[in-house]
PQR file with spaces between the fields and no chain letter, atoms N, CA, C, O and H, PARSE charges and radii, in Angstrom:
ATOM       1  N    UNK     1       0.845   -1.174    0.000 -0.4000 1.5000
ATOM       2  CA   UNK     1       0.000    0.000    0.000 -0.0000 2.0000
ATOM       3  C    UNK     1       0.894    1.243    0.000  0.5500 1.7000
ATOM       4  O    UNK     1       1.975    1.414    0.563 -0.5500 1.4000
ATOM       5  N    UNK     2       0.088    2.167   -0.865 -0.4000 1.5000
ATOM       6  CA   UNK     2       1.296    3.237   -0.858 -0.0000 2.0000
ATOM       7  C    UNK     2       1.306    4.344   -0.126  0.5500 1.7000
ATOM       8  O    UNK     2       0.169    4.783   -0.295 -0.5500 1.4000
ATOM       9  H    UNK     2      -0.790    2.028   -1.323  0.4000 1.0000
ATOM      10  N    UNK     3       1.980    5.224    0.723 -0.4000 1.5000
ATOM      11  CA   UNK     3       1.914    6.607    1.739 -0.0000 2.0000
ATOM      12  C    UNK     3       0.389    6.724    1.301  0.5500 1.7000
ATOM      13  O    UNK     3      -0.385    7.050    2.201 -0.5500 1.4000
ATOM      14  H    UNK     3       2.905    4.868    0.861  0.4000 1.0000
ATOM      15  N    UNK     4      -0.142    6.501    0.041 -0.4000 1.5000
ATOM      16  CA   UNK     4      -1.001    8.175   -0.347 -0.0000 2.0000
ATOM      17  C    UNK     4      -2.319    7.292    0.184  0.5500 1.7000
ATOM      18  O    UNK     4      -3.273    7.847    0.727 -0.5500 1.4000
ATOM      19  H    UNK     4       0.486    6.236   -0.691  0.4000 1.0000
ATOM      20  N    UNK     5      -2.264    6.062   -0.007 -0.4000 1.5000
ATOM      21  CA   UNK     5      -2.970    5.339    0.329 -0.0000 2.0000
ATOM      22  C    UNK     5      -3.357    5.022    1.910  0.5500 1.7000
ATOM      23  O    UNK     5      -4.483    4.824    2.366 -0.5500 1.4000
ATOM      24  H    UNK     5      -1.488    5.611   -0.448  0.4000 1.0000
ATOM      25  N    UNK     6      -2.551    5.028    2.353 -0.4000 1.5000
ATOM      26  CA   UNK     6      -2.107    4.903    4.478 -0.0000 2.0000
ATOM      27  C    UNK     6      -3.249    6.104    4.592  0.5500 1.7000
ATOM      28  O    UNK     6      -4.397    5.948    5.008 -0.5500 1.4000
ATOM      29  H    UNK     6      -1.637    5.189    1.982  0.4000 1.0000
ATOM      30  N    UNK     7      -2.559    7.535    4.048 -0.4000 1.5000
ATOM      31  CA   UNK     7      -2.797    8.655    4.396 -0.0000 2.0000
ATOM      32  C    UNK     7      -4.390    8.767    4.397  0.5500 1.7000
ATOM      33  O    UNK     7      -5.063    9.145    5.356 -0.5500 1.4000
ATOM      34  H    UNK     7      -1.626    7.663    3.711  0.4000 1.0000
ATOM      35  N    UNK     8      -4.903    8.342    3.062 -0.4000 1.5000
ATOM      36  CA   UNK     8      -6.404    8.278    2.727 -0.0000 2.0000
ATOM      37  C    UNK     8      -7.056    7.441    3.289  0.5500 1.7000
ATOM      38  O    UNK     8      -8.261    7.599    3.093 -0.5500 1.4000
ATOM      39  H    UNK     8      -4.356    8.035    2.283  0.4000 1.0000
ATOM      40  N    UNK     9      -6.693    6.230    4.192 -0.4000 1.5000
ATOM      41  CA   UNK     9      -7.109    5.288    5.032 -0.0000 2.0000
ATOM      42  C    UNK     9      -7.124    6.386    6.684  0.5500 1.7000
ATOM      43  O    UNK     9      -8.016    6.833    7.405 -0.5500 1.4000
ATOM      44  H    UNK     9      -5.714    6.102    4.352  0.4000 1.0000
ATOM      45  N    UNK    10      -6.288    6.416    6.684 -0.4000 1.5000
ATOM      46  CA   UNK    10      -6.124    7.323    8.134 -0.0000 2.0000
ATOM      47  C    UNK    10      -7.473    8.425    8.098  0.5500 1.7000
ATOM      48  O    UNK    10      -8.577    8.352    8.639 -0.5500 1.4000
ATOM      49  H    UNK    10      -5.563    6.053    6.098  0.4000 1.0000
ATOM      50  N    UNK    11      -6.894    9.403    7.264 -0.4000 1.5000
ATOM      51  CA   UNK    11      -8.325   10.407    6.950 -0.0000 2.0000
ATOM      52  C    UNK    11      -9.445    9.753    7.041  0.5500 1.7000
ATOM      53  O    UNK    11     -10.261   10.321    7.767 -0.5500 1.4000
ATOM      54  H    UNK    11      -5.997    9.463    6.824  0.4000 1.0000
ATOM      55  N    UNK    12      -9.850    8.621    6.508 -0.4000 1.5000
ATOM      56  CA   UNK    12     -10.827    8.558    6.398 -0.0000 2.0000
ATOM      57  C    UNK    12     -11.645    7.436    8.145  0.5500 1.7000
ATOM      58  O    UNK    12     -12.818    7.181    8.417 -0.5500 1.4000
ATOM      59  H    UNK    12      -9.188    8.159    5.919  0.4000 1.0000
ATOM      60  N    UNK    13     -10.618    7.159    8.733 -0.4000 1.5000
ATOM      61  CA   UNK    13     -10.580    6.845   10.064 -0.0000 2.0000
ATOM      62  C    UNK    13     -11.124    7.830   10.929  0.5500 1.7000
ATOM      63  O    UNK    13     -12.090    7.565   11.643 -0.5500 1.4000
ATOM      64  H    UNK    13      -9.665    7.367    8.512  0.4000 1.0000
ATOM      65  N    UNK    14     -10.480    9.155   10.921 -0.4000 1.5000
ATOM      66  CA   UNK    14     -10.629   10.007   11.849 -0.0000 2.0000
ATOM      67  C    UNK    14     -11.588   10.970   11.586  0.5500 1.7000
ATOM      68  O    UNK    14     -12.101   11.700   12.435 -0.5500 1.4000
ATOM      69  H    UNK    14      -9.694    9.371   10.340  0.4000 1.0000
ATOM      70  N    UNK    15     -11.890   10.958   10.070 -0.4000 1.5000
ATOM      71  CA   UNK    15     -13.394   10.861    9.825 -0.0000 2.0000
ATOM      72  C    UNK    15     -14.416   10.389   10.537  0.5500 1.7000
ATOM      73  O    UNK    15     -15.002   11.264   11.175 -0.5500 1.4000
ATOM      74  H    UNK    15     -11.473   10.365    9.381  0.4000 1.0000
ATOM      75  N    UNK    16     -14.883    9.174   10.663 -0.4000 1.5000
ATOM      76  CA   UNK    16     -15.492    8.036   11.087 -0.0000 2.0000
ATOM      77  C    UNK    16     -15.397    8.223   12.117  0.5500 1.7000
ATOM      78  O    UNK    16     -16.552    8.243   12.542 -0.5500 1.4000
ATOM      79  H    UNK    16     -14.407    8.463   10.145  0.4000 1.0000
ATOM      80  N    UNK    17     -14.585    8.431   13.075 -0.4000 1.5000
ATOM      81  CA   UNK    17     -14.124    8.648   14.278 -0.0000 2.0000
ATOM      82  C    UNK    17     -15.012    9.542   15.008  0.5500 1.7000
ATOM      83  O    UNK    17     -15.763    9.356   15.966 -0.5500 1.4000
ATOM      84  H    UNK    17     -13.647    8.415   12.730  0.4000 1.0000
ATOM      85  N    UNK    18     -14.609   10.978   14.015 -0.4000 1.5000
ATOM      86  CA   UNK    18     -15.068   12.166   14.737 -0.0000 2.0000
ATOM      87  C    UNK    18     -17.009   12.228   14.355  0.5500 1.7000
ATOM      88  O    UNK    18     -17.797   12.804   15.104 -0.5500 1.4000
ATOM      89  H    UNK    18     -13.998   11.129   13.237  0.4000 1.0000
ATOM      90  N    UNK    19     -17.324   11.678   13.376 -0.4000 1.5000
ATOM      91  CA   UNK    19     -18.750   11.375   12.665 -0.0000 2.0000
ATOM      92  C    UNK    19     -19.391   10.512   13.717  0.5500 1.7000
ATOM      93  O    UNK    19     -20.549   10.835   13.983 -0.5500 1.4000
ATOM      94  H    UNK    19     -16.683   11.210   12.767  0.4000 1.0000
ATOM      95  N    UNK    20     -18.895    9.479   14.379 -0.4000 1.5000
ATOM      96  CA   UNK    20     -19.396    8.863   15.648 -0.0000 2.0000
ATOM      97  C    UNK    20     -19.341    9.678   17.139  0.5500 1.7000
ATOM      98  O    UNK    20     -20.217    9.713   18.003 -0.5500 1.4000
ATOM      99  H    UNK    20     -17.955    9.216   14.163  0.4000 1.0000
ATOM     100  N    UNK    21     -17.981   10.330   17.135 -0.4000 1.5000
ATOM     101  CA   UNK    21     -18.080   11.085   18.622 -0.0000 2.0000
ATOM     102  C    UNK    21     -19.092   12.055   18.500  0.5500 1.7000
ATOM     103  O    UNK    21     -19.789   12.171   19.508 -0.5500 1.4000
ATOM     104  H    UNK    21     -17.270   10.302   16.434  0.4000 1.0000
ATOM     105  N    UNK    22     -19.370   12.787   17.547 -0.4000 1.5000
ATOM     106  CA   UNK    22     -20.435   13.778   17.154 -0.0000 2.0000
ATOM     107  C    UNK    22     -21.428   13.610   17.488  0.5500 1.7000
ATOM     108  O    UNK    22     -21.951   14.352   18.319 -0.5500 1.4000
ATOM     109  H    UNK    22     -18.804   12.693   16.728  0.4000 1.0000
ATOM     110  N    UNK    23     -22.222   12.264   16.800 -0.4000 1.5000
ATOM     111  CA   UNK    23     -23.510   12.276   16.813 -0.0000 2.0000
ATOM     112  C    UNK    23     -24.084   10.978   18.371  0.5500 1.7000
ATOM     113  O    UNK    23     -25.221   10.515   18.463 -0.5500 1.4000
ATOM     114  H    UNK    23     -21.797   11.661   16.125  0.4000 1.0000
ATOM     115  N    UNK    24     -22.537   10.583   19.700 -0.4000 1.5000
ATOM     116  CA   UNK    24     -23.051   10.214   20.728 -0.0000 2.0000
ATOM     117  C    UNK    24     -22.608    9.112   20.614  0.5500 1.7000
ATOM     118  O    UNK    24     -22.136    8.646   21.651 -0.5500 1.4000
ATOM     119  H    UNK    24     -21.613   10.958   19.626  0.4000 1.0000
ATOM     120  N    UNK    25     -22.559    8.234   19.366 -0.4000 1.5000
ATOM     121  CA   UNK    25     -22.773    6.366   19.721 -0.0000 2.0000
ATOM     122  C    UNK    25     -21.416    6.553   20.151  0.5500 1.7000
ATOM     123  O    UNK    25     -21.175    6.560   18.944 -0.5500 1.4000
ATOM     124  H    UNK    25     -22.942    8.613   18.524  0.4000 1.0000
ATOM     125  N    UNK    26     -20.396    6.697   20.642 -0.4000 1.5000
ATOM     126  CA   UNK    26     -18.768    6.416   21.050 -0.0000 2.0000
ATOM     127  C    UNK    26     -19.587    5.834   22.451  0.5500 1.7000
ATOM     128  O    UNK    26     -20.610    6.172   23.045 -0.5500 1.4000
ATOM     129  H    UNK    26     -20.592    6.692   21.623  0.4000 1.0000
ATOM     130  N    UNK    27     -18.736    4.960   22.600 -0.4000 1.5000
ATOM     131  CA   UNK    27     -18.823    4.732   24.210 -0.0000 2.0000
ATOM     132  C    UNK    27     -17.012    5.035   24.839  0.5500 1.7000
ATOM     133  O    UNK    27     -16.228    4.088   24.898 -0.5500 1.4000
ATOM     134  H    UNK    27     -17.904    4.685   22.118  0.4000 1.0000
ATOM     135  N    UNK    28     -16.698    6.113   25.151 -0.4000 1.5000
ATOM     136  CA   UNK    28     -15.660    6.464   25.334 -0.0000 2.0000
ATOM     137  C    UNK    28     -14.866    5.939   26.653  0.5500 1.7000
ATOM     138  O    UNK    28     -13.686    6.288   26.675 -0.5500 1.4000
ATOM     139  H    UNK    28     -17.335    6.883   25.103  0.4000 1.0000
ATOM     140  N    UNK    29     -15.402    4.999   27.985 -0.4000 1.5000
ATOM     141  CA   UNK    29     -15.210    4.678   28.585 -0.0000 2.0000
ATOM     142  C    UNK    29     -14.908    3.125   28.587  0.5500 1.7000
ATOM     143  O    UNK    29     -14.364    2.506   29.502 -0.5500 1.4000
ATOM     144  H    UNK    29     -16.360    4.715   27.968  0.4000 1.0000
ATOM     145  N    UNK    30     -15.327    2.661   27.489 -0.4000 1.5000
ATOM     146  CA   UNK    30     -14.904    1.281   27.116 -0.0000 2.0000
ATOM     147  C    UNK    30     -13.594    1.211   26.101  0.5500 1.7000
ATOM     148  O    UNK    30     -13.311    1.791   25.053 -0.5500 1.4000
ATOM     149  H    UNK    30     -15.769    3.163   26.746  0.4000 1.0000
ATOM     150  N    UNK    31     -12.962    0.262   26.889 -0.4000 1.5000
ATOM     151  CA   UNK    31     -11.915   -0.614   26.659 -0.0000 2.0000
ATOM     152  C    UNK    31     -11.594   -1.137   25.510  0.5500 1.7000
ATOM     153  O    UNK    31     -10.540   -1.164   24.875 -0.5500 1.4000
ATOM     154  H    UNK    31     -13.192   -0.209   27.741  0.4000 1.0000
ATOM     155  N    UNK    32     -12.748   -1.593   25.306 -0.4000 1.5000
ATOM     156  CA   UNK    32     -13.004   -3.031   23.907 -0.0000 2.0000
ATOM     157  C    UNK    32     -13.195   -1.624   22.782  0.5500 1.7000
ATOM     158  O    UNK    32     -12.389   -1.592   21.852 -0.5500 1.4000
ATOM     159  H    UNK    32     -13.605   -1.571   25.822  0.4000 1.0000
ATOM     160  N    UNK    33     -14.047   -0.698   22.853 -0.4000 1.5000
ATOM     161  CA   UNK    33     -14.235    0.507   21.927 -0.0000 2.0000
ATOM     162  C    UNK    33     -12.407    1.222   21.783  0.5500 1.7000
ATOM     163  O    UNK    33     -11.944    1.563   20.695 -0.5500 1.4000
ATOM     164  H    UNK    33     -14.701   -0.723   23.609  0.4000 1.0000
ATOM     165  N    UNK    34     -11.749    1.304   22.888 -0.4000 1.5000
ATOM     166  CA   UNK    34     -10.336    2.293   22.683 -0.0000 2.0000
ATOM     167  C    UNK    34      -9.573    1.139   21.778  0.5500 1.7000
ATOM     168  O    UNK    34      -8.846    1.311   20.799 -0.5500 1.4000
ATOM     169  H    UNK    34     -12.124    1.028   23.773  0.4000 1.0000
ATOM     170  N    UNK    35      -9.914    0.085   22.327 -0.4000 1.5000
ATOM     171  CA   UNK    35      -8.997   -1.023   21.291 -0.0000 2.0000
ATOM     172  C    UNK    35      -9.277   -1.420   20.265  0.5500 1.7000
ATOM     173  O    UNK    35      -8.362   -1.969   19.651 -0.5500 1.4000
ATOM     174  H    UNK    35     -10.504   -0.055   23.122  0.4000 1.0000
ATOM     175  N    UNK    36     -10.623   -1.344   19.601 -0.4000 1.5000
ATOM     176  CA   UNK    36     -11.034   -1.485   18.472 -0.0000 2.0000
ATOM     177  C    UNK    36      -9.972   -0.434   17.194  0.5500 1.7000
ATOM     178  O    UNK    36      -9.151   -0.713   16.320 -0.5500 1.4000
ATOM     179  H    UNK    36     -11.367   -0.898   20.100  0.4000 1.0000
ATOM     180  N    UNK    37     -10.574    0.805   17.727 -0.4000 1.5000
ATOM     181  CA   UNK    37      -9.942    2.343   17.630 -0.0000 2.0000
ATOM     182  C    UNK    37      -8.458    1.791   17.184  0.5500 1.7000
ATOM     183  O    UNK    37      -8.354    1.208   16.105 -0.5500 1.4000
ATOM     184  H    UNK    37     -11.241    1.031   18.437  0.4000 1.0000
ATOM     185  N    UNK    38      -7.519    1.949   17.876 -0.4000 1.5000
ATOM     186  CA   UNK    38      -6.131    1.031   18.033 -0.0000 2.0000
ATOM     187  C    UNK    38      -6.156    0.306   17.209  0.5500 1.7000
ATOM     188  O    UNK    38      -5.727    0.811   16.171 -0.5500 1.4000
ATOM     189  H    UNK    38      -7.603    2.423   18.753  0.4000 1.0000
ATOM     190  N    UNK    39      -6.532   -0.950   17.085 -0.4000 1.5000
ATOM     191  CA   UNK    39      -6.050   -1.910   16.303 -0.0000 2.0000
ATOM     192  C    UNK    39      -6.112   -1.616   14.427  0.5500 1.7000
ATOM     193  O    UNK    39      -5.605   -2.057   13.395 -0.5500 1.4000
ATOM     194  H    UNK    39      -6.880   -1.360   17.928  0.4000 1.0000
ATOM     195  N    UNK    40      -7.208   -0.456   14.936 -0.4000 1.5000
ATOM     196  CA   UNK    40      -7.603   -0.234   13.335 -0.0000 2.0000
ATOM     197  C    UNK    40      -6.228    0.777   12.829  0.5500 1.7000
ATOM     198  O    UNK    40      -5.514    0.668   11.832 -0.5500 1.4000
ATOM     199  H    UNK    40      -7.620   -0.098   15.774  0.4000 1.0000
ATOM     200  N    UNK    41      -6.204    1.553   13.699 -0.4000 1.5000
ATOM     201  CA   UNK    41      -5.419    2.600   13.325 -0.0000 2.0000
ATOM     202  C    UNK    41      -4.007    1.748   13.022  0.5500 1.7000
ATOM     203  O    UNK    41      -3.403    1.901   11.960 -0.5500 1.4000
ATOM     204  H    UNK    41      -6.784    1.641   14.509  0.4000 1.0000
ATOM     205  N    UNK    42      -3.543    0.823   14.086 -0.4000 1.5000
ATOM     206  CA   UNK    42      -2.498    0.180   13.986 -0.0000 2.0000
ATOM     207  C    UNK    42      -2.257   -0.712   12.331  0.5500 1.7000
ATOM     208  O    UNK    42      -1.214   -0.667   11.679 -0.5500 1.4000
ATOM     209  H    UNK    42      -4.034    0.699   14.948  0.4000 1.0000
ATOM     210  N    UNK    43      -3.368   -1.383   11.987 -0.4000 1.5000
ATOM     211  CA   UNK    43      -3.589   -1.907   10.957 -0.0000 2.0000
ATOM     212  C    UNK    43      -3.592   -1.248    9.466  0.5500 1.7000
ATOM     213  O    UNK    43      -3.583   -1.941    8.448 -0.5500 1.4000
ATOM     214  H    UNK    43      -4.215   -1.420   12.517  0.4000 1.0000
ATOM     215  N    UNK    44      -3.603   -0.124    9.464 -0.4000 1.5000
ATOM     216  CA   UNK    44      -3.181    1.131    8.290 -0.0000 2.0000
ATOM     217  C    UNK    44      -1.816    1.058    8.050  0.5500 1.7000
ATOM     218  O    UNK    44      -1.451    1.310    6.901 -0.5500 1.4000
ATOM     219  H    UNK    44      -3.610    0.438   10.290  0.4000 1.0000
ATOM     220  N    UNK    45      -0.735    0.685    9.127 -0.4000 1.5000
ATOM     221  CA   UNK    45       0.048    0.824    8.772 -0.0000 2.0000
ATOM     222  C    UNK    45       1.129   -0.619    9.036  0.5500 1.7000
ATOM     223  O    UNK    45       2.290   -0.569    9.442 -0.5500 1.4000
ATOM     224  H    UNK    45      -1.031    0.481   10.060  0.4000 1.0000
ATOM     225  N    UNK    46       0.572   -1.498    8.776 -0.4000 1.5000
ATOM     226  CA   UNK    46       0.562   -3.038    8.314 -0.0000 2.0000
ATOM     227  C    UNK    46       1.034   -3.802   10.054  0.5500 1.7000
ATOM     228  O    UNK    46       1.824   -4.653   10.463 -0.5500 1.4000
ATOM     229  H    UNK    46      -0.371   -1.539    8.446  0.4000 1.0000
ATOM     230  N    UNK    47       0.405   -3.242   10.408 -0.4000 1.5000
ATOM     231  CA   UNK    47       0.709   -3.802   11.541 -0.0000 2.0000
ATOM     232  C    UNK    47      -0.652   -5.046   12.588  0.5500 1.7000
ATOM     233  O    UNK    47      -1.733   -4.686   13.055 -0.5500 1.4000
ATOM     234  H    UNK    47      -0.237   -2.551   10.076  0.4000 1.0000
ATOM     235  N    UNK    48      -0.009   -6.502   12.647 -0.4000 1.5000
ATOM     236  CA   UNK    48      -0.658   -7.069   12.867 -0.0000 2.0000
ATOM     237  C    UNK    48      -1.284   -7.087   14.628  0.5500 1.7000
ATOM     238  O    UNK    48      -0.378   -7.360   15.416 -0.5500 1.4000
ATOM     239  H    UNK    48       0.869   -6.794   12.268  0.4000 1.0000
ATOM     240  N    UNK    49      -2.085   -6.944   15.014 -0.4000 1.5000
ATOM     241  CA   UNK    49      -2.489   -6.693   16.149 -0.0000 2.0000
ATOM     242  C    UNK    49      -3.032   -8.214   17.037  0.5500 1.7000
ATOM     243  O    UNK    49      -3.699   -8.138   18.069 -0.5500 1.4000
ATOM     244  H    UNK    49      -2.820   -6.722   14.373  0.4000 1.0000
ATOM     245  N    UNK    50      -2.779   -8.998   16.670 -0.4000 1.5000
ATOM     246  CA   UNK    50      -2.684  -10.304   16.505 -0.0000 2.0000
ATOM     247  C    UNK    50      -1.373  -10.901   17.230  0.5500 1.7000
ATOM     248  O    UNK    50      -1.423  -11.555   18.271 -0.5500 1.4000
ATOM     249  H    UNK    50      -2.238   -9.060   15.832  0.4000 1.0000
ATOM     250  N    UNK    51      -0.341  -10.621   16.617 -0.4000 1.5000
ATOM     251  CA   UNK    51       0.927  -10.837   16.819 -0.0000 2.0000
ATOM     252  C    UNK    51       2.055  -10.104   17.974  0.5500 1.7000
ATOM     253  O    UNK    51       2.589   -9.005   18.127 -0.5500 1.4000
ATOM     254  H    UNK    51      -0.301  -10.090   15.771  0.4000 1.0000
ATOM     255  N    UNK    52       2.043  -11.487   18.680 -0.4000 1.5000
ATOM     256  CA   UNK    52       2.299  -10.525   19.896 -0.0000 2.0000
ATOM     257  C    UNK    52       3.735  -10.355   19.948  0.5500 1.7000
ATOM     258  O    UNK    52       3.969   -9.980   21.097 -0.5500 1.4000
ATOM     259  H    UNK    52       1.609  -12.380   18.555  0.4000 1.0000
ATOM     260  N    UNK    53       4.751  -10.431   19.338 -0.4000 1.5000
ATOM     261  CA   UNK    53       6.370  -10.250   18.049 -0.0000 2.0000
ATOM     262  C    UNK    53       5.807   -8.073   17.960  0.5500 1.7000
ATOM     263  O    UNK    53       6.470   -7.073   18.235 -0.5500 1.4000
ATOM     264  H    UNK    53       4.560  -10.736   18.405  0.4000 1.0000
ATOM     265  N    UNK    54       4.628   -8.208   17.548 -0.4000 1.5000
ATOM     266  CA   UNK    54       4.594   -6.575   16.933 -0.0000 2.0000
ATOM     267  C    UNK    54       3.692   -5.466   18.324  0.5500 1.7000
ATOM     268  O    UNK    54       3.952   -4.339   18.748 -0.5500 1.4000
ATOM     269  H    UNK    54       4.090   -9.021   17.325  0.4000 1.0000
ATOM     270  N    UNK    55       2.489   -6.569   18.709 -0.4000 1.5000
ATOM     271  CA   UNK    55       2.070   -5.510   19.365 -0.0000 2.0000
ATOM     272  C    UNK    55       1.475   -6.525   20.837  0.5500 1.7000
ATOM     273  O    UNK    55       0.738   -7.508   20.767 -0.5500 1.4000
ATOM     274  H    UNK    55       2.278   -7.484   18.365  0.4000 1.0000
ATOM     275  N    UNK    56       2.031   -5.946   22.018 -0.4000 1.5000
ATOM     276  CA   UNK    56       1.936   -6.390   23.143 -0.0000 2.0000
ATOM     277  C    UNK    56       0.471   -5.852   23.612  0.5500 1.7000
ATOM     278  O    UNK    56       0.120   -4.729   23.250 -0.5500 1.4000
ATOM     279  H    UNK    56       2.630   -5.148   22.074  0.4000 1.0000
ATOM     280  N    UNK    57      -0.580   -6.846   24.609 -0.4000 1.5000
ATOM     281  CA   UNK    57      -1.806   -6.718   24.211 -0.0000 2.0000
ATOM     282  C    UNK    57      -1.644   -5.712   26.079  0.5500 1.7000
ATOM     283  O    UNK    57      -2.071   -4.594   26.364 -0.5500 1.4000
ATOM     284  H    UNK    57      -0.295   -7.759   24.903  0.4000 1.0000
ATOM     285  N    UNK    58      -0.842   -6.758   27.000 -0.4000 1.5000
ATOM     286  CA   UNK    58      -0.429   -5.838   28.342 -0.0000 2.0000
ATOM     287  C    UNK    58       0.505   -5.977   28.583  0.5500 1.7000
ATOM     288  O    UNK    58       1.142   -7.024   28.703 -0.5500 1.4000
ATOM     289  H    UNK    58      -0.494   -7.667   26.768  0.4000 1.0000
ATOM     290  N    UNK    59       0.841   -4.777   28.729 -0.4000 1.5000
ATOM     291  CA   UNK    59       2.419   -4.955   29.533 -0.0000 2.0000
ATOM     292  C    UNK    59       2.623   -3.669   30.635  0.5500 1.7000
ATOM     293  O    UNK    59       2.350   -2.482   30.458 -0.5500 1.4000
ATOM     294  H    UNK    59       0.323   -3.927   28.632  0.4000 1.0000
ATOM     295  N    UNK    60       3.335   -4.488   32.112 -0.4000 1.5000
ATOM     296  CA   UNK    60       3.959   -3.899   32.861 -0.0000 2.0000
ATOM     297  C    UNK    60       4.525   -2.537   33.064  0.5500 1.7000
ATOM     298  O    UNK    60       5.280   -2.506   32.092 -0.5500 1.4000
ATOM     299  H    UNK    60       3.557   -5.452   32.256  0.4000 1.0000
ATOM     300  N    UNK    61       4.595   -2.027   33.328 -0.4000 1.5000
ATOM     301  CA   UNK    61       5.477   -1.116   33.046 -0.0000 2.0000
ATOM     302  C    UNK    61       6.295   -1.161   34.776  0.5500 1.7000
ATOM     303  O    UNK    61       5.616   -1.512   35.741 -0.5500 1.4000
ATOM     304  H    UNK    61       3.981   -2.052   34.118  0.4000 1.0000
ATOM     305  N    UNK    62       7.757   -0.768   34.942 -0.4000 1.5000
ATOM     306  CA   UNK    62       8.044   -0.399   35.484 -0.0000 2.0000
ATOM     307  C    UNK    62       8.586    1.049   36.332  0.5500 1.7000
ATOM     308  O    UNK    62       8.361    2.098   35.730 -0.5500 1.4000
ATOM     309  H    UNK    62       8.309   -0.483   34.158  0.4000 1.0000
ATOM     310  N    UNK    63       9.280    1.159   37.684 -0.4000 1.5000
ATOM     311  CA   UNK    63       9.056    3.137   37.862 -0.0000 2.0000
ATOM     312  C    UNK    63       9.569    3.700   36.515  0.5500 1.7000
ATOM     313  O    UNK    63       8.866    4.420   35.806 -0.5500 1.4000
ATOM     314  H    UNK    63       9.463    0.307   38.174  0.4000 1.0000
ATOM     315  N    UNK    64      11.101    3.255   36.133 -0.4000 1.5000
ATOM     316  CA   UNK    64      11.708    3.731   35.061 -0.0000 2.0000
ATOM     317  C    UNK    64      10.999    4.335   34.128  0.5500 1.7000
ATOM     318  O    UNK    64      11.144    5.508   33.785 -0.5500 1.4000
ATOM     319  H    UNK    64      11.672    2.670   36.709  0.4000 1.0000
ATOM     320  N    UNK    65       9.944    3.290   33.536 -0.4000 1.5000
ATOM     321  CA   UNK    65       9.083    3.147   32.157 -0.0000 2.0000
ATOM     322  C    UNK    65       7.993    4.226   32.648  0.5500 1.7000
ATOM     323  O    UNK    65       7.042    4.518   31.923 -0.5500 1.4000
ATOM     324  H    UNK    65       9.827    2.336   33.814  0.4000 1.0000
């Protein structure tokens, strides 16, 4: 897929995005809704959300982190 393509996927995400926060259906306090969000966004840019090699589903953090 090419930049122009990512780019026009993205736009058209945060489109969708803001077209739902607008008109109420967001449930902004759910979890499963922020990760949906995420995985999609993550997935524009070939990233498998699946694969836990690319994207860790929880992790720890320590004070450092």
């Amino acid at each position: 897929m090419s930049n122009h393509q990512k780019a026009k996927q993205l736009a058209d995400l945060v489109k969708q995005f803001h077209l739902l926060l607008n008109s109420g259906s967001l449930d902004l306090s759910s979890e499963a809704t922020a990760r949906s969000w995420i995985e999609e966004l993550l997935s524009i840019f070939n990233w498998n959300c699946r694969d836990p090699y690319e994207v860790d589903q929880e992790v720890s953090l320590t004070g450092q982190e």
